[in-house]
C-alpha positions as YAML, in Angstrom:
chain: A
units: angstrom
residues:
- id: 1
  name: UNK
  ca: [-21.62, 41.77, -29.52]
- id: 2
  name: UNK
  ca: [-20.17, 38.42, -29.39]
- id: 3
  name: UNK
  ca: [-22.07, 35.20, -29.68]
- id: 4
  name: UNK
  ca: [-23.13, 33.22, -26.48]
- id: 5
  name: UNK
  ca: [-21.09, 29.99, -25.70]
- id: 6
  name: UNK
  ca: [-23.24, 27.28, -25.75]
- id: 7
  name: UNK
  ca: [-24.76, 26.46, -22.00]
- id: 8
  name: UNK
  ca: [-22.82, 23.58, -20.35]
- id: 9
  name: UNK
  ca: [-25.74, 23.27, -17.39]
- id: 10
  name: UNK
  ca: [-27.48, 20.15, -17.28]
- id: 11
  name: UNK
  ca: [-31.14, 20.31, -18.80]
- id: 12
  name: UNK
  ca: [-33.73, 20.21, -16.67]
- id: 13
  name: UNK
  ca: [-35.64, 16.64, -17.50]
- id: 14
  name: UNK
  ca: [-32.03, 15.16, -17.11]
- id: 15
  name: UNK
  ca: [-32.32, 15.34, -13.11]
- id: 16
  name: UNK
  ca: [-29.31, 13.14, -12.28]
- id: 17
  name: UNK
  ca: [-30.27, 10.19, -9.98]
- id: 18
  name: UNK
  ca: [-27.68, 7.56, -8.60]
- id: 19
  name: UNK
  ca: [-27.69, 4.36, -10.39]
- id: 20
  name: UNK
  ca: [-29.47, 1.71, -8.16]
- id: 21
  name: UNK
  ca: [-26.06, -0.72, -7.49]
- id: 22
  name: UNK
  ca: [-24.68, 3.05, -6.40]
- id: 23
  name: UNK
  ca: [-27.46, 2.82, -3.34]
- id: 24
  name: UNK
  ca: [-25.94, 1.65, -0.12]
- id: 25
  name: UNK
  ca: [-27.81, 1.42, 3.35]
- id: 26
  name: UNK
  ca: [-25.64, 3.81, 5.42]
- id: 27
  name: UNK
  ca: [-26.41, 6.58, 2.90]
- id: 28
  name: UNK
  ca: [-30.13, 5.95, 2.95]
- id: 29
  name: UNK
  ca: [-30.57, 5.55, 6.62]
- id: 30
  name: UNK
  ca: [-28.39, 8.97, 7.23]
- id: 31
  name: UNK
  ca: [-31.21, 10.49, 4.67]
- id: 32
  name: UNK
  ca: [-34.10, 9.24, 6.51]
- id: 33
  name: UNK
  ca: [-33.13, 10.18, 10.29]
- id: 34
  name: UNK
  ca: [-34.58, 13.14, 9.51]
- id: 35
  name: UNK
  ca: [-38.72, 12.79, 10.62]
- id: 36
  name: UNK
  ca: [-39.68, 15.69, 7.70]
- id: 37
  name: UNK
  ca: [-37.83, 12.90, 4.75]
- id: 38
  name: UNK
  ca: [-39.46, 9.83, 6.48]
- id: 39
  name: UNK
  ca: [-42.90, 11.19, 6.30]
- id: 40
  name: UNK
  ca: [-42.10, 12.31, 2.83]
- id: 41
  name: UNK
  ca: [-40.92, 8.65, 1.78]
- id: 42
  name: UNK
  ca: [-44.50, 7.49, 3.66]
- id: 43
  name: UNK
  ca: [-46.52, 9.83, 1.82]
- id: 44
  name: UNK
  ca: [-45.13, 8.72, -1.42]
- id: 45
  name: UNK
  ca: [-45.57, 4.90, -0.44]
- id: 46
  name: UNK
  ca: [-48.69, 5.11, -1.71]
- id: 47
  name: UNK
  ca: [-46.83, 4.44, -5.51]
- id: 48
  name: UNK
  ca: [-48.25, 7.34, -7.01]
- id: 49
  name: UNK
  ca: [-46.19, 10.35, -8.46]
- id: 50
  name: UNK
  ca: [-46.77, 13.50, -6.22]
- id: 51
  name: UNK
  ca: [-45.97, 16.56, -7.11]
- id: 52
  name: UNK
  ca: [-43.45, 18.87, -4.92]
- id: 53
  name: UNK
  ca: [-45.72, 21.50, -4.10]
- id: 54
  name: UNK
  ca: [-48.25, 19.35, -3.04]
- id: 55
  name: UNK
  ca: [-46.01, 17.39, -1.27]
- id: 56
  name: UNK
  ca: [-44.66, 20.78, 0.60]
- id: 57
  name: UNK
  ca: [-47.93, 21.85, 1.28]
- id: 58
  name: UNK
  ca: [-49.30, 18.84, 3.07]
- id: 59
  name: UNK
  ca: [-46.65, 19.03, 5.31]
- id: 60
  name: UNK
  ca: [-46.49, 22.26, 6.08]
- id: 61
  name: UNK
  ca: [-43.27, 23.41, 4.75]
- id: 62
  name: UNK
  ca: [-42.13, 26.36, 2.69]
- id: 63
  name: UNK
  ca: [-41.44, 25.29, -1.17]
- id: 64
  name: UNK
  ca: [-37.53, 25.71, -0.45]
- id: 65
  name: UNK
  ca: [-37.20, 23.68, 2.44]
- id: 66
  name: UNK
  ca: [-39.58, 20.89, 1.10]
- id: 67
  name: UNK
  ca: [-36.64, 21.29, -2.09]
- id: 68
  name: UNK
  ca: [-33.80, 20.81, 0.13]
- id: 69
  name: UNK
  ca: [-35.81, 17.35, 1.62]
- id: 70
  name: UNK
  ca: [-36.87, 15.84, -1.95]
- id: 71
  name: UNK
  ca: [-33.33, 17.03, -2.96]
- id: 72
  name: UNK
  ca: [-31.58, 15.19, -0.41]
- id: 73
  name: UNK
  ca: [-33.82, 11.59, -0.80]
- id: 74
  name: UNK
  ca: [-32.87, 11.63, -4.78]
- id: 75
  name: UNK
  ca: [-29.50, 11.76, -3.85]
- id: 76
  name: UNK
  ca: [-29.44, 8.86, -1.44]
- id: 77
  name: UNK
  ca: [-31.53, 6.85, -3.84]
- id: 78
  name: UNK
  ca: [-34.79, 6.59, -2.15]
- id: 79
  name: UNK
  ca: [-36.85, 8.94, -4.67]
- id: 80
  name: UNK
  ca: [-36.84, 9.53, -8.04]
- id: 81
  name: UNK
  ca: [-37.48, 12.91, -9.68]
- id: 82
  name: UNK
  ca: [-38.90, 13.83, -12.97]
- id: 83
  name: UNK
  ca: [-39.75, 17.53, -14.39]
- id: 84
  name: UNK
  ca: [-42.83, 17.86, -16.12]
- id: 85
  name: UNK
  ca: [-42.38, 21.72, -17.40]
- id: 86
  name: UNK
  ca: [-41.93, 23.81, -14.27]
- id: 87
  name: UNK
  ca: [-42.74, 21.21, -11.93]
- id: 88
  name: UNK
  ca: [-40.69, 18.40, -10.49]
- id: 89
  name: UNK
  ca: [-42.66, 15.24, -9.76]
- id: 90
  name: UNK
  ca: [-41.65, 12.79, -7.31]
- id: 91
  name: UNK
  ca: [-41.64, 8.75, -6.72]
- id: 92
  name: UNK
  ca: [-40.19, 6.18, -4.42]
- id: 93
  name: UNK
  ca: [-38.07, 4.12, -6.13]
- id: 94
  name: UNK
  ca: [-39.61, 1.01, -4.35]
- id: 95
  name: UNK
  ca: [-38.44, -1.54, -6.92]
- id: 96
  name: UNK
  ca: [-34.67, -0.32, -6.50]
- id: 97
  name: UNK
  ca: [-35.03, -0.39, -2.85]
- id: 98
  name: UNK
  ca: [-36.79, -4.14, -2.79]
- id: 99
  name: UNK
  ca: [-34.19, -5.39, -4.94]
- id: 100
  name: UNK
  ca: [-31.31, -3.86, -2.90]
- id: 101
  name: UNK
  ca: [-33.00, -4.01, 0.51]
- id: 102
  name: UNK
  ca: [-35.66, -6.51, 0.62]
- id: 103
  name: UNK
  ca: [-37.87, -5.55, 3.42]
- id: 104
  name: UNK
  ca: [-36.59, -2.12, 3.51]
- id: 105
  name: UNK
  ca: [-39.74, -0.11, 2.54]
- id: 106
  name: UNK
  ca: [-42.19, -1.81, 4.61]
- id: 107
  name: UNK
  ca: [-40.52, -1.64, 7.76]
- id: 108
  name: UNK
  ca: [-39.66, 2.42, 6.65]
- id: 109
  name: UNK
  ca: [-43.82, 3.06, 6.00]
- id: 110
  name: UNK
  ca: [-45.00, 0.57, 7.93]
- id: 111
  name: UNK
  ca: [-45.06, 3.64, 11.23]
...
């Protein structure tokens, strides 16, 4: 039997994230016209880490679909995801956001 190539997939604590100067408004607001991501991005206003299935579970949503959401802010720049073993913990990146978009958060959480 021959040896195994090494894996090229990414690991998992490397969850790629766009750089914040990468972050533009259009992107974001296409992200949040969705009512499931904007409550998301007001339940993590608090500034606390959540984790996914919690997050899921307070709204109501099945652990893939609540995926696809948290999936979808990290890519726009609006969260930040971390794993932490098998979990994946989220944050707002409100510091990126303030210094791209001053005014941005508030007026997002303030609903």
């Amino acid at each position: 039997m021959a040896p195994m190539a090494a894996s090229t997939t990414p690991r998992a604590d490397r969850i790629p994230h766009p750089p914040a100067s990468a972050v533009d408004l259009a992107t974001i607001m296409r992200a949040l016209g969705d009512p499931v991501r904007l409550d998301l991005v007001r339940m993590l206003a608090d500034g606390r880490e959540h984790n996914c299935g919690q997050l899921a579970g307070a709204l109501g949503l099945p652990a893939s679909t609540a995926s696809y959401h948290m999936r979808l802010l990290r890519e726009s720049g609006v969260t930040r995801t971390r794993a932490e073993g098998t979990h994946r913990v989220i944050s707002l990146r409100r510091h990126d956001l303030d210094e791209r978009f001053p005014g941005l958060v508030e007026v997002l959480t303030s609903g």
